[in-house]
N, C-alpha and C positions, 0 to 999 in steps of 0.2 A: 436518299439522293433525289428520287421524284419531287420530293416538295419543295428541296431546293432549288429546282429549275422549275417549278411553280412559279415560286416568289420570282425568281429572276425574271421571268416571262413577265408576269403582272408588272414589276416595274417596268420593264421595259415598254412595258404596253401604257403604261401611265407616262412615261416619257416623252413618247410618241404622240400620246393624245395630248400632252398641254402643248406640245408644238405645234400640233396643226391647228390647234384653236388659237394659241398666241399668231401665229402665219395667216389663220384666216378670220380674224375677230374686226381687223381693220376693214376690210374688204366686205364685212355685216356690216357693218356703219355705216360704211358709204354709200352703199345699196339703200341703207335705208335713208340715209338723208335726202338721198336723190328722190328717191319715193315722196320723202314728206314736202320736199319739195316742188317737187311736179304738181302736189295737190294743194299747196297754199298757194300756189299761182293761180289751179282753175279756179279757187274760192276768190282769190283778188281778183281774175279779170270778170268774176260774176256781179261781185259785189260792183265794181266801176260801171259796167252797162247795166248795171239796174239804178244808178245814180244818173247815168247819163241818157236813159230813158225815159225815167222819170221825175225829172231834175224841177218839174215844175208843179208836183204833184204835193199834195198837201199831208199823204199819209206818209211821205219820204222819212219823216222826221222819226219814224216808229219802226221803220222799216229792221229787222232782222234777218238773221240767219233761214228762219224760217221762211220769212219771203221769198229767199232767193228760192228756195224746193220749191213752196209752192206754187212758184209764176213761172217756172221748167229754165231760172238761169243754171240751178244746178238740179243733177240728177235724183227723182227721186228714190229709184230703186238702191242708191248707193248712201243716201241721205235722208234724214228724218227732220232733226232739230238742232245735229254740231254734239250733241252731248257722245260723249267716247264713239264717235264717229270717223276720227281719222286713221291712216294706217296702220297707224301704232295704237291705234284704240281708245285716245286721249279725246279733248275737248278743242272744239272749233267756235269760235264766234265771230259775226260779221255784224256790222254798225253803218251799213252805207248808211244811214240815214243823220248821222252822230257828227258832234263839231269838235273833234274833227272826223269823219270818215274813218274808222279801223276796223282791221280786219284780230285777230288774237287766235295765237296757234298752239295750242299745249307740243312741245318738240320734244317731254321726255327727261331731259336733260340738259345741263347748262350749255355745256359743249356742244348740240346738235342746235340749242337755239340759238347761240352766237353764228354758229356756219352760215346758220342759218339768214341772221340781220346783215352780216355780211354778204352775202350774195344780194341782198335789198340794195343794202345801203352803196353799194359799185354799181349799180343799175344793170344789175342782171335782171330784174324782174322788170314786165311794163305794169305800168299803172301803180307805181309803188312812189309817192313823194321820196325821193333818196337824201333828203334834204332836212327833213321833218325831224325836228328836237322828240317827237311823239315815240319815232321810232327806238325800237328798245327790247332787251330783254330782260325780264324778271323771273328768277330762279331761271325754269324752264319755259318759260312762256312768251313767247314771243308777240310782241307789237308791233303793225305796220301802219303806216296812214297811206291810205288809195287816194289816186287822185280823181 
């Protein structure tokens, strides 16, 4: 009789757990998109004033990801080179210097980077051309053109 109120318990207790993961799996997501969010923005509005700082500068054209750490647009203690640097651990790159101007955001997943270009492309973000045939995502990676 014990083990059959074992087992009962165990399922039950497995019932319970795929429900509160099903009830709170959406609610991971959006937390994290918000995350990935809030940080392809500080990487856009870095990349823009280091185009608009140095807009007459001759090494613009080479300018990377790198630059931005180096010249303090973005932090360096949180930043190296973009390589599995963002929240989710993936790949960052930035192109102020590029024609066109982009930023490219590893998001994970199809579904996070579409939420993703959608919030661009409705001009939730500033400094994001919303307009730009550039913008895009591929598999999981998103593309933006900065203005």
């Amino acid at each position: 009789m014990n083990q059959v109120a074992i087992v009962f318990g165990l399922i039950i207790t497995s019932i319970v757990g795929f429900g509160a993961y099903t009830a709170l799996a959406p609610l991971v997501t959006q937390s994290e998109n918000r995350n990935m969010e809030a940080e392809i923005i500080n990487v856009i509005n870095a990349a823009s004033e280091y185009r608009w700082v140095n807009r007459n500068e001759t090494g613009l054209a080479s300018a990377d990801f790198d630059a931005l750490v180096d010249n303090g647009y973005l932090d360096s203690e949180l930043y190296d080179d973009g390589g599995d640097e963002s929240v989710i651990e993936t790949d960052i790159t930035a192109a102020p210097g590029a024609t066109p101007p982009v930023v490219t955001y590893d998001a994970g997943d199809a579904e996070s980077c579409n939420w993703l270009l959608q919030r661009a492309e409705t001009g939730k973000w500033t400094n994001v051309d919303a307009d730009a045939a550039a913008n895009a995502c591929a598999t999981a990676t998103l593309t933006v053109v900065i203005e």
